[in-house]
C-alpha positions in Angstrom: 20.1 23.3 22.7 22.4 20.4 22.1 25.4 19.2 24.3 25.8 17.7 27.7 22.8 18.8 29.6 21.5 18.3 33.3 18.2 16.1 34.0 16.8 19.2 34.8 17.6 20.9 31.5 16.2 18.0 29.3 13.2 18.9 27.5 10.3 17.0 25.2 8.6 17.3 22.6 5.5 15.7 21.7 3.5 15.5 18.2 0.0 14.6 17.8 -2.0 14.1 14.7 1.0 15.6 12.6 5.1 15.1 12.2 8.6 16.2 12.4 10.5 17.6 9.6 13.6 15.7 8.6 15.8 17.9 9.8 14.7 17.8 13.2 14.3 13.8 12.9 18.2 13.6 11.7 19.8 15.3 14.5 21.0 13.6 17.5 19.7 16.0 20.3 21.3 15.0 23.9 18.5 17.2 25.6 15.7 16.2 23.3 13.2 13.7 22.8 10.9 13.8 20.1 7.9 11.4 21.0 4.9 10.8 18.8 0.9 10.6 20.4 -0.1 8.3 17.3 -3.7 8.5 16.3 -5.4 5.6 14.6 -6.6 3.9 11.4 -9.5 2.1 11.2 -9.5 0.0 8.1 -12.4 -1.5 6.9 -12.3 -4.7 4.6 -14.3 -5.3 1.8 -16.5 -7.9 4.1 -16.9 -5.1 6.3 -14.5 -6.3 8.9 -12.5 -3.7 10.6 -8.8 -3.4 11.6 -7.4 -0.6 13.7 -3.5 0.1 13.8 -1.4 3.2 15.7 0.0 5.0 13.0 3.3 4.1 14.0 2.3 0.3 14.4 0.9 0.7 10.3 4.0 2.1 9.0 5.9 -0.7 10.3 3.9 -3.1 8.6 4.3 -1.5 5.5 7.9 -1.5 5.4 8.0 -5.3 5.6 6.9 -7.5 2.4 5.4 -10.3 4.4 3.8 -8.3 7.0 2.2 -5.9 4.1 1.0 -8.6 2.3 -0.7 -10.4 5.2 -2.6 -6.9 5.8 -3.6 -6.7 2.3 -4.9 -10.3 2.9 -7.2 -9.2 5.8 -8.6 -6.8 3.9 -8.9 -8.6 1.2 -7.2 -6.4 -1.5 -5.5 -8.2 -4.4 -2.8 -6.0 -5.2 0.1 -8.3 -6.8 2.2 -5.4 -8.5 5.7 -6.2 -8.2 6.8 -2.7 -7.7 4.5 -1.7 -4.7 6.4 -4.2 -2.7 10.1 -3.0 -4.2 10.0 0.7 -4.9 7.1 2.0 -2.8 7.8 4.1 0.6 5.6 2.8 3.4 3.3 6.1 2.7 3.2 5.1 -0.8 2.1 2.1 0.0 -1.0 3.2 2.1 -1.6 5.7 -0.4 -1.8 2.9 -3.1 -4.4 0.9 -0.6 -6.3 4.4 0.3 -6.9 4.5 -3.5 -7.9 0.5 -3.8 -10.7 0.8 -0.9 -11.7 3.6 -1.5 -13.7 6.8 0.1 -14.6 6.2 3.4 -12.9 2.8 4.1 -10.0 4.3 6.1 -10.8 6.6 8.7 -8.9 8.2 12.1 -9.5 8.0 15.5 -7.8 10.5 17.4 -5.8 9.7 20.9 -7.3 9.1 23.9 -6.4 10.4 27.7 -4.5 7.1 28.0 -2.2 7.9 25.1 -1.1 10.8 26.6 -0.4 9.3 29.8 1.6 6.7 27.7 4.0 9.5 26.3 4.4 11.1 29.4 4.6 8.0 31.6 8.7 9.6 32.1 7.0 13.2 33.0 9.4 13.9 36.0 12.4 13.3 33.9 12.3 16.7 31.6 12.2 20.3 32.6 9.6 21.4 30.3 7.2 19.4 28.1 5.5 20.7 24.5 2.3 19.0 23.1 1.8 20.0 20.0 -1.3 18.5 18.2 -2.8 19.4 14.3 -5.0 22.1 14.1 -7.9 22.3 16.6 -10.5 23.0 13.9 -9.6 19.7 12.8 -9.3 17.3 14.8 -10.4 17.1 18.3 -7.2 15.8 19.7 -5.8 19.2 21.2 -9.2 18.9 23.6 -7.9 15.6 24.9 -4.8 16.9 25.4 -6.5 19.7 27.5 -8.3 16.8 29.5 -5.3 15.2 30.2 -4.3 18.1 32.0 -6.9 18.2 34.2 -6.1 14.4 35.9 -2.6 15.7 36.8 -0.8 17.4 39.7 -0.7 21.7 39.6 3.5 21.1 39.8 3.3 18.4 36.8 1.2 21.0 34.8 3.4 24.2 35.1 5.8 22.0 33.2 3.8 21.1 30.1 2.5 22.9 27.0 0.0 21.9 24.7 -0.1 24.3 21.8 -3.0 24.4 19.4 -0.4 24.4 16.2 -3.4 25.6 13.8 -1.3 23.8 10.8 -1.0 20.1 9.6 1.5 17.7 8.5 5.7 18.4 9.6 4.8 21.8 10.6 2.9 20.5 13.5 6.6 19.2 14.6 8.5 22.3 13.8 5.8 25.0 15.6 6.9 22.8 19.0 10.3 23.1 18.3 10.1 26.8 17.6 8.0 27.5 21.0 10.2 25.4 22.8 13.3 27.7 21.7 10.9 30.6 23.1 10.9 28.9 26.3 14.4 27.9 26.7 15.8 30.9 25.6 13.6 32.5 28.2 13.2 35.9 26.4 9.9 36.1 28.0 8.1 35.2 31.3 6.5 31.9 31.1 3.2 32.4 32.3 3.0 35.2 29.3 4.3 32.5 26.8 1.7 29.5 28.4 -1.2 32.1 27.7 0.0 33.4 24.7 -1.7 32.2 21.5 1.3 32.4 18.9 0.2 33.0 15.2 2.7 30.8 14.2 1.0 29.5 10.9 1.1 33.8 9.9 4.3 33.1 8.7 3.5 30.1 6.5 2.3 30.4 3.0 0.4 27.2 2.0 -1.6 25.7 -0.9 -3.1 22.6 -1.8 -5.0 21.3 -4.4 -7.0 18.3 -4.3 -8.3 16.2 -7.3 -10.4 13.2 -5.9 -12.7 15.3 -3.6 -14.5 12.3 -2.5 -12.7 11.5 0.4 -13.7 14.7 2.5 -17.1 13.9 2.4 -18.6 10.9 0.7 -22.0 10.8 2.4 -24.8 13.0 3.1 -26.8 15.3 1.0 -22.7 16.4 -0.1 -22.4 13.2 -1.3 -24.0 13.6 -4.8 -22.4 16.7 -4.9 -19.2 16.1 -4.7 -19.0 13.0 -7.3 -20.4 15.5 -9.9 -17.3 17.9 -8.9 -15.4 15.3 -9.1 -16.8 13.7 -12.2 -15.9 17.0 -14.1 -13.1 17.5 -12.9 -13.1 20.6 -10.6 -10.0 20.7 -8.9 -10.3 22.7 -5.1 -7.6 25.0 -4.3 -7.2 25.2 -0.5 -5.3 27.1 2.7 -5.4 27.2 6.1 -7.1 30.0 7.7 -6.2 30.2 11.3 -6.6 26.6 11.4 -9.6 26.3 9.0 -9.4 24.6 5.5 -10.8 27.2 3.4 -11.5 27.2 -0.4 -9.8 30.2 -2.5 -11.3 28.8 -5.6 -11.3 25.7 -8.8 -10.6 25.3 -11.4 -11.9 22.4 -14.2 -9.1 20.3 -15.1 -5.4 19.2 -13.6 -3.1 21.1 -16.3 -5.2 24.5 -15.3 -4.7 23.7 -12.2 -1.4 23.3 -12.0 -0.6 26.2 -13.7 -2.8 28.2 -11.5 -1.3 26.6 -8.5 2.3 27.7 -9.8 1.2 31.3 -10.5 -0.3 31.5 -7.0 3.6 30.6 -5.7 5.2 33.0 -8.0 3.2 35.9 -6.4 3.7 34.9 -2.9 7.7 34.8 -3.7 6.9 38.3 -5.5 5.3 40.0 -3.2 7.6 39.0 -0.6 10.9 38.5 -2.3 13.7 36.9 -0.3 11.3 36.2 2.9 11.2 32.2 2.7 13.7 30.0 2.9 12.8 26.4 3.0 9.5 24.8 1.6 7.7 21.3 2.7 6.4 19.8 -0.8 3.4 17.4 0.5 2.5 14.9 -2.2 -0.3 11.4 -1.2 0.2 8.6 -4.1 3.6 8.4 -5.8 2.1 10.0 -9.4 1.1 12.8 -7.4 4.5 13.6 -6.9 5.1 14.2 -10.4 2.7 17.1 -10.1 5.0 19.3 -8.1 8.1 19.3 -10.4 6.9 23.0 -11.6 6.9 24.2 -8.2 10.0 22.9 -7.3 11.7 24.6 -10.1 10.3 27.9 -9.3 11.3 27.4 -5.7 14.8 25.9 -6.7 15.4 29.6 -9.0 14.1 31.7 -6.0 17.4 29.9 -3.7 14.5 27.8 -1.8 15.7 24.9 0.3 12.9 22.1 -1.0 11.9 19.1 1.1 9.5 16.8 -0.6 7.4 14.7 2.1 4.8 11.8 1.6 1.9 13.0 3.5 1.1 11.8 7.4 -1.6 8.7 7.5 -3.5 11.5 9.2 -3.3 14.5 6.3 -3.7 11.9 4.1 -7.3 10.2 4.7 -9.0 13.4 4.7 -7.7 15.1 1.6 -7.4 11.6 -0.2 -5.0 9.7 -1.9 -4.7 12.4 -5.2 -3.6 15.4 -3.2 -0.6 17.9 -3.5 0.3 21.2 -1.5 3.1 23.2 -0.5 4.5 25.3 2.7 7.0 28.6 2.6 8.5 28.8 5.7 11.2 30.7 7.8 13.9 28.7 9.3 
């Protein structure tokens, strides 16, 4: 899809509560434009003042020294380590803060109907636009997207897509790039591929484990709950399930967990030897990296391409700032 192309046969692609893989981000597409929706972070000081940045707008201010330290300032978190400022990744850094505050100080807001108009302020300029937003059982903002449709022209929407991606992080960004090859390539009527509901996430394997379960629900009658869980060190093993988080089991203690989450790999790769060919490694706070150096060298022996990824702002808040997890995927 790259080369020389007509107005008519430029395209878009917008992500919502998600991202694009790297490999997407690195190539210089003439007919493509990869666009974010950002959602947003509300951050709440310890004075209970609050703060609310586009995701975009935060990451920025994390990769600058002065601007980071004036935000840390606001909220009024002393953190004077040398090495957040020098060696930390923007996500590391907000990992770092996640973990300072604490449960329930960060939260997201997802876009509004004016977002969207934002993104597609240039809508006449592309042949065929793809929203793509994080699962629907989620996050509410594929239902906006929806909305939007309705306040536009009949012509304008027969030219945009908003896909319910059913899975998280960078494979939010590569389900739109996949369906938009469906549509170029034009192996099937549109009107079919606008009502069809494509499984997409069928074809991805994925795991996480979490180990500070406090950040998915701190309040409510959960609330006491999970700090026991968390207190003994019960470690959730998670998928997604048409969309849906859902719990395959724990285990007490991170080395058991680990191990566990590597035999889960090995028996995927087992069962379906020589299917996958690349893998997303999702890891929050830079220690939780660490964790996944089994799994990439079981995915390394098995001829696996590995991409390791500091989790979305997004991702991030509601699994917490101790999380890890892994996709097998198809390229």
């Amino acid at each position: 899809m790259e080369g020389n192309k007509s107005k008519n046969d430029r395209y878009k692609i917008i992500v919502s509560g998600g991202d694009f893989p790297k490999q997407l981000l690195k190539k210089n597409y003439n007919n493509i434009k990869l666009e974010k929706a950002d959602l947003s972070l509300i951050l709440e000081s310890k004075n209970n003042e609050f703060f609310i940045y586009k995701e975009g707008e935060l990451e920025n201010i994390l990769s600058d020294e002065e601007k980071t330290k004036e935000l840390l300032s606001n909220l009024k978190i002393g953190i004077n380590n040398e090495d957040f400022f020098k060696i930390f990744s923007p996500r590391e850094k907000f990992y770092e803060i996640l973990k300072t505050v604490g449960p329930g100080k960060i939260k997201t807001s997802q876009p509004n109907i004016e977002d969207f108009k934002g993104v597609l302020r240039d809508l006449n300029d592309y042949k065929f636009i793809i929203i793509s937003t994080i699962s629907s059982k989620l996050s509410g903002t594929y239902q906006t997207a929806l909305k939007f449709l309705e306040e536009i022209s009949e012509r304008e929407r027969n030219k945009i897509f908003v896909l319910d991606s059913k899975v998280v992080s960078e494979m939010v960004g590569l389900f739109a790039y996949e369906h938009l090859n469906k549509i170029v390539s034009e192996k099937e009527n549109l009107e079919i591929i606008k009502d069809k509901d494509y499984e997409y996430d069928k074809d991805i394997f994925m795991r996480g484990l979490i180990f500070d379960v406090r950040y998915i629900d701190a309040g409510g009658r959960g609330g006491a709950l999970k700090k026991i869980i968390n207190y003994m060190k019960i470690i959730p093993l998670i998928t997604l399930e048409n969309g849906e988080v859902k719990l395959l089991g724990m285990n007490r203690g991170e080395k058991k967990s680990l191990n566990s989450f590597e035999d889960v790999l090995k028996e995927e790769l087992d069962k379906k030897p020589n299917f996958y060919n690349n893998a997303l490694m999702i890891y929050t706070s830079k220690n939780t990296k660490e964790k996944l150096s089994g799994i990439k060298e079981v995915l390394e022996k098995n001829n696996i391409e590995v991409d390791y990824v500091c989790s979305d702002f997004v991702l991030g808040t509601h699994f917490g700032a101790e999380s890890i997890g892994f996709f097998l995927y198809k390229k």
